[in-house]
Backbone as numpy.savetxt, mean C-alpha at the origin, in Angstrom:
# Nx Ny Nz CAx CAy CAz Cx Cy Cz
-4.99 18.73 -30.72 -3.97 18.52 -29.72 -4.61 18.31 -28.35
-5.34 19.12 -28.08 -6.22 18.72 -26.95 -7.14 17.46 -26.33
-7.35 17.03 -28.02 -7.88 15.41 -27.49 -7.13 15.01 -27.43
-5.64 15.14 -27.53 -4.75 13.66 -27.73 -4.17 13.82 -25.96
-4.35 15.50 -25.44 -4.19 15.51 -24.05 -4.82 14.59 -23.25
-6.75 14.58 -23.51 -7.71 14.05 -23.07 -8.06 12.61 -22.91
-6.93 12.46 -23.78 -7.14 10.50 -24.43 -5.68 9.85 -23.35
-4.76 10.53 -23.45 -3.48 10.84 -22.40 -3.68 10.29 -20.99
-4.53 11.26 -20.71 -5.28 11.45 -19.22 -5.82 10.54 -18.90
-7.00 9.67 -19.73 -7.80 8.99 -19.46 -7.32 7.97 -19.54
-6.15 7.47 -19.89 -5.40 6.23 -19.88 -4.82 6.35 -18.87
-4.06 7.42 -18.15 -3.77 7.15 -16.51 -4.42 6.54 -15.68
-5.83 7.37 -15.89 -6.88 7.14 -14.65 -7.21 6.16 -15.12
-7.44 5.03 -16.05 -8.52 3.97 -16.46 -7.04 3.32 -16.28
-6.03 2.86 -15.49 -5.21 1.99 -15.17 -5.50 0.73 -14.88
-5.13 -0.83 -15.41 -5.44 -2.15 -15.15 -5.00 -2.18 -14.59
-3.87 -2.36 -13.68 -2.78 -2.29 -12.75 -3.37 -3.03 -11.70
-3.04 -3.79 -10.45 -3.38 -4.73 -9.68 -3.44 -3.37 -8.41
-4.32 -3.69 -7.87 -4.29 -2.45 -6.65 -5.25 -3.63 -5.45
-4.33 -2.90 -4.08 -4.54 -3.51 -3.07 -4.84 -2.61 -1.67
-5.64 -2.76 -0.72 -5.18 -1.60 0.24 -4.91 -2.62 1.85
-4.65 -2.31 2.53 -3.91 -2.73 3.47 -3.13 -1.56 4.50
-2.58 -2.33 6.22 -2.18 -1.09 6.55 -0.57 -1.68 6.75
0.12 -0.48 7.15 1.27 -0.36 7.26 1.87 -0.39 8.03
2.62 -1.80 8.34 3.26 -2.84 9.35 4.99 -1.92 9.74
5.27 -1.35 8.92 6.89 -0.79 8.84 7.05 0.19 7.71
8.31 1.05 8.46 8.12 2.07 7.61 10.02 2.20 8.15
11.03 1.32 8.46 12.20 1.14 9.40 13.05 1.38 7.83
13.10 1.38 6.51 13.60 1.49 5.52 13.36 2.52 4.85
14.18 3.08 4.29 14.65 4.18 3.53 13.32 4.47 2.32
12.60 4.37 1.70 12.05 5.05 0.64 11.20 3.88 0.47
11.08 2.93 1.30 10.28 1.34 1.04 9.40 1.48 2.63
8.03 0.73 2.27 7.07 0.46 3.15 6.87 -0.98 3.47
6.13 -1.47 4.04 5.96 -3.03 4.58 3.95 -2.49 4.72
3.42 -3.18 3.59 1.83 -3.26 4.13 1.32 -4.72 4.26
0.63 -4.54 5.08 0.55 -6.41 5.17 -1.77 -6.01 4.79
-1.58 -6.79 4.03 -3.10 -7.31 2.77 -3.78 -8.29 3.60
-4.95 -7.78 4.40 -5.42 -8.89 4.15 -6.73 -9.20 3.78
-6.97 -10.53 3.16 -7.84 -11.45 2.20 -8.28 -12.23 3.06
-9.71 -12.15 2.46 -11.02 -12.72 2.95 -11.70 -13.33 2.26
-11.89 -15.10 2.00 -12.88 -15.61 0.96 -13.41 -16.32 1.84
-14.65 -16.84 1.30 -15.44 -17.77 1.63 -15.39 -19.08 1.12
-15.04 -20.43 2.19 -14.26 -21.55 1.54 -15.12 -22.46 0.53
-14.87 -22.87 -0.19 -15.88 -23.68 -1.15 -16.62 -24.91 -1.01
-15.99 -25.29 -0.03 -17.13 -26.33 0.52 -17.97 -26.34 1.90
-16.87 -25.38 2.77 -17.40 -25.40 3.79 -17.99 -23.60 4.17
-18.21 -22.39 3.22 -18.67 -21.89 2.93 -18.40 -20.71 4.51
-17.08 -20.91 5.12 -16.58 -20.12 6.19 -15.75 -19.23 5.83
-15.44 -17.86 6.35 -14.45 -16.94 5.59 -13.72 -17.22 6.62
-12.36 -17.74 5.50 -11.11 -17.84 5.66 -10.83 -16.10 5.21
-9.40 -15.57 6.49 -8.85 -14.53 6.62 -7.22 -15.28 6.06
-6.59 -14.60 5.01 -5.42 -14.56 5.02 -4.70 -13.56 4.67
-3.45 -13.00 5.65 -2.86 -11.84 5.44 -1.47 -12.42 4.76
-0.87 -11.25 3.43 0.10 -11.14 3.51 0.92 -9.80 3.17
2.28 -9.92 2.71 3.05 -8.60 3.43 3.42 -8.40 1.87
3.34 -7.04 1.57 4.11 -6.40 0.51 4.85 -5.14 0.69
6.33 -5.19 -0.21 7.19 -4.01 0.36 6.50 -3.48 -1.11
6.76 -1.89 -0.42 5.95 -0.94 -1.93 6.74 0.34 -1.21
7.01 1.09 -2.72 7.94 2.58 -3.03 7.00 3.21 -2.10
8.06 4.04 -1.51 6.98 5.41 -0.63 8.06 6.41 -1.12
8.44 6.91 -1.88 9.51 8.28 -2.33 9.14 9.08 -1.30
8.24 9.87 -0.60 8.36 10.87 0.41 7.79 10.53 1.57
8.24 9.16 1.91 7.58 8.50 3.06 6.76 9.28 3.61
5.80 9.20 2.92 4.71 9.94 3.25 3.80 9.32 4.30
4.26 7.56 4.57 3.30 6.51 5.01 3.65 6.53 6.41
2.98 6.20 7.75 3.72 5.84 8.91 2.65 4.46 9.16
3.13 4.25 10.41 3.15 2.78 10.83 1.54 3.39 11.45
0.49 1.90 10.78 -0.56 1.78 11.19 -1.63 2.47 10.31
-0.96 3.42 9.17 -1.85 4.23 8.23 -2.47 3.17 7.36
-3.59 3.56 6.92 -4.51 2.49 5.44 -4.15 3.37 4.30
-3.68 2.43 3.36 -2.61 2.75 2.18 -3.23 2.09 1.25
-3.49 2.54 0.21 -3.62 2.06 -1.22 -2.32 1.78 -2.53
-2.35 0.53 -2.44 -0.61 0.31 -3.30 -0.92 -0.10 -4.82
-0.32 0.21 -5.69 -0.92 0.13 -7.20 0.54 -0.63 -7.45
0.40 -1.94 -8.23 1.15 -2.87 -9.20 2.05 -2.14 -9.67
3.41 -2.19 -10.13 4.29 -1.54 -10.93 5.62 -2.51 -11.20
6.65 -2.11 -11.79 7.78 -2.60 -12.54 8.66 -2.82 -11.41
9.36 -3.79 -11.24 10.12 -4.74 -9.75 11.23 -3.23 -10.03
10.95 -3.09 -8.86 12.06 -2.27 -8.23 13.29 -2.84 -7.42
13.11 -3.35 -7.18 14.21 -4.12 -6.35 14.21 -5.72 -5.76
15.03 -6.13 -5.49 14.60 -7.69 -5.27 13.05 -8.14 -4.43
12.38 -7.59 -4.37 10.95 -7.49 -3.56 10.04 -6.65 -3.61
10.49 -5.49 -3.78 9.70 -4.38 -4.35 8.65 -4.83 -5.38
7.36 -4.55 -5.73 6.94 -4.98 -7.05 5.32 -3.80 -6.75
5.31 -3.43 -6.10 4.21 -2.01 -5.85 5.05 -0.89 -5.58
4.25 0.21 -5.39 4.27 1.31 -4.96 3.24 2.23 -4.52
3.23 3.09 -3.45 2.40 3.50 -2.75 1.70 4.27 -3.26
0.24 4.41 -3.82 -0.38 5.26 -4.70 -0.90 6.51 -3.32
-1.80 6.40 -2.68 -2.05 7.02 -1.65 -2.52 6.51 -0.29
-2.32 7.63 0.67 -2.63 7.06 1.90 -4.02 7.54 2.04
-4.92 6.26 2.64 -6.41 6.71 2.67 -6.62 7.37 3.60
-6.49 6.23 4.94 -6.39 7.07 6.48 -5.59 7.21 7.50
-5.40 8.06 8.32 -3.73 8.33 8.32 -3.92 7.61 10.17
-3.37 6.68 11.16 -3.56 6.11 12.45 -3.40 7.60 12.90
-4.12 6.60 14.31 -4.03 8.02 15.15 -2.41 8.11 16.17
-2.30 9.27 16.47 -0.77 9.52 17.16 -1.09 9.54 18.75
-0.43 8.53 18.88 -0.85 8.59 20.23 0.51 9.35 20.58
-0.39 10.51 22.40 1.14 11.08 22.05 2.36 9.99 23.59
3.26 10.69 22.48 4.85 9.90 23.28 4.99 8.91 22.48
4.17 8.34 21.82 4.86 7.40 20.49 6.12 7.46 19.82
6.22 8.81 19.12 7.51 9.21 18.32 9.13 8.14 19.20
8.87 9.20 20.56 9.85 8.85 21.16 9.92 7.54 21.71
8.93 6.43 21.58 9.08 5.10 21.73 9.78 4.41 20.45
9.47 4.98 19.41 9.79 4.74 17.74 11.38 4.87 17.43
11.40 6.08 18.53 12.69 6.51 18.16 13.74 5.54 18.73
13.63 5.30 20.12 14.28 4.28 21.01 14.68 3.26 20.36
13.57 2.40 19.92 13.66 1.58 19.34 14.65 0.86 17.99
């Protein structure tokens, strides 16, 4: 019984799942985040890195995320018309500048 725990486990953590990290543009919605990705290749002929960002909404259940944090978002089952991640963890959390809140709040 214990290996079948062990074999369990190790299929969590050994996840294929598409994972991205990026920081966090909005956080103005209920249980949903806004991280905007961005991608960096080097072009194929002319051998310059092209930067392109884009935006994904991903589950935050205990909005745990705020605006400007580096977030790690893992692939999952469409949640909602746009939804298609969810927020695995936050790496590093921005800094608070203070009187922010109450600019946030205004707003």
């Amino acid at each position: 019984m214990a290996e079948q725990a062990a074999a369990a486990q190790a299929r969590k953590t050994d996840s294929h799942r598409n994972e991205k990290i990026g920081y966090v543009t909005s956080t103005k919605m209920a249980k949903t985040i806004v991280v905007e990705v961005v991608m960096r290749k080097a072009h194929a002929k002319y051998k310059r890195v092209i930067s392109k960002a884009k935006k994904f909404y991903a589950h935050d259940e205990q909005n745990a995320a705020r605006t400007g944090d580096v977030v790690r978002i893992v692939e999952t089952r469409p949640l909602s018309k746009l939804k298609r991640w969810r927020l695995a963890d936050v790496i590093q959390r921005a800094a608070i500048v203070p009187g922010a809140e109450k600019i946030e709040q205004a707003s």
